[in-house]
C-alpha positions, 0 to 999 in steps of 0.5 A: 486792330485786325486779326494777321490771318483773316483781316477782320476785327479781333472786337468779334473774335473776343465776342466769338470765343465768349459765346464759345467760353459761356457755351462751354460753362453751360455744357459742363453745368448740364453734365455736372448735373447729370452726373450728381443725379446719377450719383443720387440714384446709385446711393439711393440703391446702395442704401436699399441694398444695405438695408435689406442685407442687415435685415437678412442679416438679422433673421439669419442670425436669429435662426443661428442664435436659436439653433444654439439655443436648441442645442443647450436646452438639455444641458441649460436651459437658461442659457438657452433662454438667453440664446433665443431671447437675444435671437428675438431681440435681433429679429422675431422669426418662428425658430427663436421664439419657438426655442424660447418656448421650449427652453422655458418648459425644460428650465420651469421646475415641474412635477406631475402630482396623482390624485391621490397625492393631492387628496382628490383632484384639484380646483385650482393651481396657483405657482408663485415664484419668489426670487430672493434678494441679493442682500441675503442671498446665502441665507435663502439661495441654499436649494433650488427648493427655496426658489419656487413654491406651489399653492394648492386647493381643493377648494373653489377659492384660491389662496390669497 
């Protein structure tokens, strides 16, 4: 069989259009694989990106935690506390944990004591906090008092 317009065998023309065909298949592999490689690159990117906006994230809301801290200290200090612990738990930056710091002197119960009420000056200062169990809680949670205790020597020796 002969082609009608240019007489030559159509045995070539079918050779012709799968070499075209194979040439084609191999053009759109190449561009696939250009394509997917970019694709790679900009997730890639992305992925930096989105990382380093959490981590800005967190330091941001760090600094706002502890800045509410700050503003409780006076009113609560524990709640304060928490505030800047949990802007710690985000992330460890310098307004958080200088919050903490502050908030945990205002919560500390503290008393300056004279000389004099001490019987001359002090060797040793222990604190000891004791928490009272839940079981009985109304018994020993009646003061704040009760939550607190201070060990004092004029001795060398602390008390055990």
């Amino acid at each position: 069989m002969c082609d009608v317009f240019t007489g030559k065998p159509l045995r070539n023309q079918r050779a012709t259009d799968r070499r075209r065909a194979e040439r084609s298949r191999e053009c759109r592999a190449r561009k696939a694989a250009q394509e997917k490689q970019r694709a790679d690159a900009e997730r890639a990117i992305a992925a930096g990106q989105r990382d380093r906006a959490n981590a800005l994230s967190n330091v941001f809301r760090s600094r706002e935690l502890a800045a509410h801290a700050e503003a409780e200290i006076d009113e609560d200090p524990e709640r304060a506390i928490l505030l800047a612990l949990e802007g710690l738990r985000r992330e460890d930056t310098a307004e958080a944990g200088s919050t903490l710091i502050e908030a945990a002197l205002h919560a500390w119960p503290y008393d300056v004591l004279a000389e004099t009420q001490l019987e001359g000056a002090p060797n040793a200062l222990a604190l000891r906090l004791t928490v009272p169990s839940l079981s009985n809680c109304n018994e020993r949670c009646e003061s704040l008092n009760e939550r607190t205790a201070v060990d004092y020597s004029n001795d060398t020796a602390i008390p055990g």
